[in-house]
C-alpha positions in Angstrom: 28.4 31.5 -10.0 29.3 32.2 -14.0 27.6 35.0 -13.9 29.5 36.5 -11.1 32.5 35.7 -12.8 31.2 37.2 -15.8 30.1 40.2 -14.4 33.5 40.7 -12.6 36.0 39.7 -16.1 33.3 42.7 -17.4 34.5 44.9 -14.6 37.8 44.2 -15.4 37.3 44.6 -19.2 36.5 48.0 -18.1 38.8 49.1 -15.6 41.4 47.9 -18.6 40.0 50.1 -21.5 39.9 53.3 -19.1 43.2 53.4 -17.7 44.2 52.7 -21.2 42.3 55.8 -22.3 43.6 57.9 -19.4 47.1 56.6 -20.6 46.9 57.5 -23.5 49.5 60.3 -24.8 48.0 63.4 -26.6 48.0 63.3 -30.5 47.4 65.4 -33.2 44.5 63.6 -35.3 42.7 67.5 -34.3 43.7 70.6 -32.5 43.2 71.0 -29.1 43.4 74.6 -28.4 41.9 75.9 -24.1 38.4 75.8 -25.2 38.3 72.2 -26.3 40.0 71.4 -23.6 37.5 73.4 -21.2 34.3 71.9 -23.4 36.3 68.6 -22.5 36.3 68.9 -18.5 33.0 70.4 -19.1 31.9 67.0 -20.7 33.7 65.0 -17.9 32.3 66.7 -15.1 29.0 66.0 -16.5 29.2 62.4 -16.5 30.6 62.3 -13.2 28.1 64.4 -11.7 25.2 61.9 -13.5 26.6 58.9 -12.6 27.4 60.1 -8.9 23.3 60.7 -9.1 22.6 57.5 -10.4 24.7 55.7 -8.1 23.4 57.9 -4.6 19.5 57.0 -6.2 20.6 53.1 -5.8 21.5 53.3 -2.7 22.1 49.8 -0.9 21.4 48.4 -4.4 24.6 49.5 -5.6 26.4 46.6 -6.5 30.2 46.3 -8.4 29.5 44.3 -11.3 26.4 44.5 -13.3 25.3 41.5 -11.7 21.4 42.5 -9.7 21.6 42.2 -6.3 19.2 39.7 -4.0 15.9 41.7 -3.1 15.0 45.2 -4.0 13.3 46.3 -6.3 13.5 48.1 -10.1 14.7 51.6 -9.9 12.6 53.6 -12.7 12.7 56.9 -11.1 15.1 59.8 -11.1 18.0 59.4 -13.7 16.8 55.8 -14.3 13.4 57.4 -16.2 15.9 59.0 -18.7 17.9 56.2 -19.0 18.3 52.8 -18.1 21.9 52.7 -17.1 22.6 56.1 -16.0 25.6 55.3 -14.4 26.8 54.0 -17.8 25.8 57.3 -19.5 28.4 59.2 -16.6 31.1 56.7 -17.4 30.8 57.3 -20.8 30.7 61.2 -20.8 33.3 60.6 -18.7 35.2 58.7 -21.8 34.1 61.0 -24.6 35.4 63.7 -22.8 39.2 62.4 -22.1 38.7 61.1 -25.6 38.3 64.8 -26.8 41.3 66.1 -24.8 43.4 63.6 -26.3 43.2 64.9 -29.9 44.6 61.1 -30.2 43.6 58.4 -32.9 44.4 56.1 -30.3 42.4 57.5 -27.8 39.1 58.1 -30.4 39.7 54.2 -31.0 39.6 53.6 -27.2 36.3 55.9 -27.0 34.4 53.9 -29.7 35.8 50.2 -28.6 34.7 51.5 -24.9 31.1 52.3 -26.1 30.8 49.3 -27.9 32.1 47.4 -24.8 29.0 48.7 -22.4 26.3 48.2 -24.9 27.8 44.4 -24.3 27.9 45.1 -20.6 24.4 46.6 -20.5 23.1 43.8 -23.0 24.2 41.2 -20.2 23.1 43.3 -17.0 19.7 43.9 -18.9 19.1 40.1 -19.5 19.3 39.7 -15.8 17.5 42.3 -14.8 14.5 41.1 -17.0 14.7 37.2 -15.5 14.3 39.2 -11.5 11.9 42.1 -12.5 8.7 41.1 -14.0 8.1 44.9 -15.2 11.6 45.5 -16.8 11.1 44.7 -20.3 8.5 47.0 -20.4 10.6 49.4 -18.5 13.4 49.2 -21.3 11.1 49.4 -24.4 10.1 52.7 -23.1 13.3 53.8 -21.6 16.3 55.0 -24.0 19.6 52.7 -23.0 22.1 55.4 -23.1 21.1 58.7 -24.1 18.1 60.6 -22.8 15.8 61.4 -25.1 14.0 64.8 -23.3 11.7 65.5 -26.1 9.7 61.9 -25.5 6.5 61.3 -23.6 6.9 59.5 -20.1 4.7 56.5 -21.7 8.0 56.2 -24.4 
């Protein structure tokens, strides 16, 4: 039971620093001129497309929270060869991209305390994820958390 309710004050946590970030009134840190604002959307479409991907390859497994569901098995395939929280990668495209179009020191701040926030998030879901699948941690020492890494070897 804790680590539902854990999992769901994470979801929270989340939904709180993203509407903050989409709040967030323009600002003049940098200049924002159409193709920044285009690279931006660009950016933003991106994540949403990857994490759309990563969520359709889950399938039934999708779950709310980071919390694993019963049964199933590890997804390795797909996005989740690139990364191991793909989804995570999408939101946070996502993020740097509104972060960009904010020209905002407010909203940079909300970027870089939102990243730090899903390495948390990821450090929890990946805990559990290594007590229910027997292969994971080998799984995550060859599998970039975050960023994919094209360059490497599928053996990491």
């Amino acid at each position: 039971m804790e680590r539902r309710l854990t999992g769901w004050l994470l979801v929270a946590g989340q939904v709180v620093l993203l509407v903050a970030l989409v709040l967030t009134p323009a600002g003049t840190l940098w200049p924002t001129p159409a193709w920044v604002v285009g690279a931006s959307w660009v950016i933003s479409a991106t994540g949403a497309v990857w994490a759309l991907w990563a969520a359709l390859r889950l399938g039934d497994r999708l779950t709310p929270t980071p919390v694993p569901r019963d049964g199933g098995q590890l997804q390795t395939d797909g996005p989740y060869a690139q990364v191991r929280h793909p989804i995570y990668t999408g939101v946070l495209l996502i993020v740097v991209g509104i972060a960009l179009r904010t020209g905002s020191a407010v909203g940079l701040a909300l970027a870089v305390v939102t990243v730090g926030f899903f390495h948390g998030k990821a450090a929890f879901e990946e805990r559990l994820l290594a007590e229910r699948f027997p292969g994971y941690e080998r799984y995550a020492a060859a599998t970039p958390r975050f960023v994919p890494r094209p360059w490497r070897t599928p053996d990491g």
